[in-house]
Residue, then its C-alpha position, 0 to 999 in steps of 0.5 A: x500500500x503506497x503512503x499518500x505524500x506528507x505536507x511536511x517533508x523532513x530537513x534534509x541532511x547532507x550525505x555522508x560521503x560522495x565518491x568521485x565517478x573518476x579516480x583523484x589523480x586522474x580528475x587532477x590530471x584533467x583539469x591540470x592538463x585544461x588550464x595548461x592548454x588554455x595557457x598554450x592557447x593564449x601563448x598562441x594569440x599573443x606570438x600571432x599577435x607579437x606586433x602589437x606588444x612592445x618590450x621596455x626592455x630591449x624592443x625585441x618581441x621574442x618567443x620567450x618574451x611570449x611566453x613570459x608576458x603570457x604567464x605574468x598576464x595569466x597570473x594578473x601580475x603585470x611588471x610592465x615591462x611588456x605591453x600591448x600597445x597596438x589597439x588590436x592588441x588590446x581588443x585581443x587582451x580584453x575580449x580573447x585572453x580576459x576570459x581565458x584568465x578567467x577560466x584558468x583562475x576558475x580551474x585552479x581555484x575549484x580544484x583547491x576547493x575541491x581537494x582541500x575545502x569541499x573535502x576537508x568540509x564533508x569529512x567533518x561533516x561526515x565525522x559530525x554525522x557519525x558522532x550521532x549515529x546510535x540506535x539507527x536504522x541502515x537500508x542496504x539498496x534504494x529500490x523499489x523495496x528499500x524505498x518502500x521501507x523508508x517511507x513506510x518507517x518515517x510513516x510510523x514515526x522513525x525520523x530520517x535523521x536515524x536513517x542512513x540509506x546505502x546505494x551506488x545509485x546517485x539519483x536513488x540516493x537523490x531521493x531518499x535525501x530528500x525523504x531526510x535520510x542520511x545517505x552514502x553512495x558506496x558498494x555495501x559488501x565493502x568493510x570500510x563502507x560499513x565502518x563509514x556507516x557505524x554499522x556495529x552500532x545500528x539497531x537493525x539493518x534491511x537488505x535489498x540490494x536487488x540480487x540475492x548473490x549480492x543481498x546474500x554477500x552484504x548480510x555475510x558483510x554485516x555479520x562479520x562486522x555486527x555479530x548482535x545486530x538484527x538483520x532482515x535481507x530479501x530474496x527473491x528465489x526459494x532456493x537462497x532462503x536458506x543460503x540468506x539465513x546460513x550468511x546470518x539474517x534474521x529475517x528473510x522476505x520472498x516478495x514473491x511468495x508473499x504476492x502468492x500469499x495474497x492471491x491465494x488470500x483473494x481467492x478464499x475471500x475478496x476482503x483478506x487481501x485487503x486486510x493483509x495489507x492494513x495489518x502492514x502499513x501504518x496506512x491502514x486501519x490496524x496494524x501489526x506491531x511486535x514489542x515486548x510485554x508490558x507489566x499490564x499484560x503480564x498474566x494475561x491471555x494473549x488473546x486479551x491483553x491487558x493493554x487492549x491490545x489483540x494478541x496474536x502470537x508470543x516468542x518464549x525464548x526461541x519459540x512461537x505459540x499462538x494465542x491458542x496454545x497454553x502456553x500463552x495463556x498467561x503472558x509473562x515478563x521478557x516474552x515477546x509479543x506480536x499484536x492488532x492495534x488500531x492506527x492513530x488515525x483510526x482512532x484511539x490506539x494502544x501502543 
């Protein structure tokens, strides 16, 4: 179920890192090579024009003489003692090499603002940002699945500042900036990207890379980073289930098969598909929520909590039980329990 767009969107934040599409000493080398052609260019102009400048010096014009006057001409340093004085020389001066002065100027200066200020500003930023990263949420890919889930988290009330999204994609990275998350263009199954994103300090992270060859290699990635931190990944063949779980998810969605899911939901009854998805988006009129019991639940059935609260299933340790089975005949304390509760905007609800 697709959220409606939010009137208020949330301040958006800088990204945490942006990696250049070349490497830097080749984007060096580029704009290195530009400016020295454009001097070369203007060495050119003022020997095909030689005539019109004039040396205090010696009177003599030479090609030396050329490439001196150029550079000092360049640099805006002006000795005087070559100058244009024809005025051909000087329409040349004022309409071809002014702009070419310019332009040099422009290129020295954006490429130590490039080197030097814009990267030493984004490495403080970045390290500002990972000052505060705790407790936070990571989305591993911004497709159409990764995508979804942010949206849907900042629906139910996360903020966007907790949320650091990771792809290869700028203009995907684009997007989920402006939804207000932080974001980092760089390859998830790489160590030092996910040491950039504090990933051992990360309440759970979500998988969803658009390969399950790639979802499988990120979640060994995390896990030999963040033994302890939750992880949910989505495959899309039954086959890599397993695989996914042996690399160390906690969770592992087949959208595939829970579209089968749904059909088969719609088959039995026109309204349980449409009541599968109210119970997963906070979009609809019930929700599905997972938390741990609270001090009015326990000694509760689970079918009647003491919260108001509809509960459906409870986790024991390492097992489930149903609201049927004795076991959840009375909630106790530590059990995790998943419950229907109304949404806030269908009413009074119960967290």
């Amino acid at each position: 179920m697709t959220p409606p767009a939010r009137q208020n969107r949330p301040k958006v934040h800088r990204p945490l890192r942006r990696r250049v599409k070349v490497p830097v000493w080749a984007d060096i080398g580029i704009r290195i090579s530009a400016a020295v052609g454009l001097v070369f260019f203007v060495v050119l102009i003022h020997w095909a024009d030689r005539d019109g400048l004039v040396d205090n010096v010696d009177g003599e014009i030479s090609f030396l003489d050329v490439v001196y006057f150029t550079m000092i001409s360049i640099t805006t340093t002006g000795f005087g003692d070559i100058a244009p004085v024809s005025d051909q020389a000087r329409v040349v001066e004022a309409l071809i090499v002014t702009p070419i002065r310019i332009a040099v100027l422009l290129i020295f200066v954006g490429t130590a603002y490039n080197f030097i200020i814009k990267r030493s500003w984004e490495n403080w930023h970045m390290a500002r940002i990972q000052k505060h990263l705790k407790d936070h949420v990571v989305v591993l890919g911004f497709g159409v699945s990764g995508s979804e889930s942010v949206r849907e988290l900042i629906a139910r009330g996360t903020d966007p500042a907790h949320i650091v999204v990771m792809d290869t994609d700028d203009e995907r990275l684009r997007l989920a900036e402006q939804l207000g998350c932080n974001v980092i263009n760089a390859d998830a199954s790489r160590d030092e990207a996910m040491h950039d994103i504090r990933i051992s300090k990360a309440a759970t992270v979500l998988v969803s890379a658009g390969r399950d060859d790639a979802s499988i290699l990120i979640v060994l990635t995390v896990r030999h980073l963040a033994p302890d931190v939750p992880i949910t990944v989505v495959v899309r063949a039954a086959d890599n289930e397993l695989l996914a779980r042996q690399a160390g998810a906690n969770n592992v969605l087949n959208p595939v098969r829970f579209t089968g899911l749904l059909l088969a939901g719609s088959a039995a009854g026109m309204h349980v598909a449409d009541y599968l998805a109210d119970l997963a988006s906070v979009q609809g009129r019930v929700q599905l929520v997972e938390r741990l019991a609270k001090p009015e639940d326990i000694g509760q059935p689970l079918r009647n909590l003491g919260s108001g609260s509809i509960g459906v299933r409870l986790y024991r340790g390492d097992t489930a039980y149903g609201y049927w089975e004795p076991e959840a005949d009375s909630v106790e304390a530590g059990d995790m329990i998943v419950v229907i509760k109304p949404t806030p905007h269908s009413g009074p609800g119960v967290l």
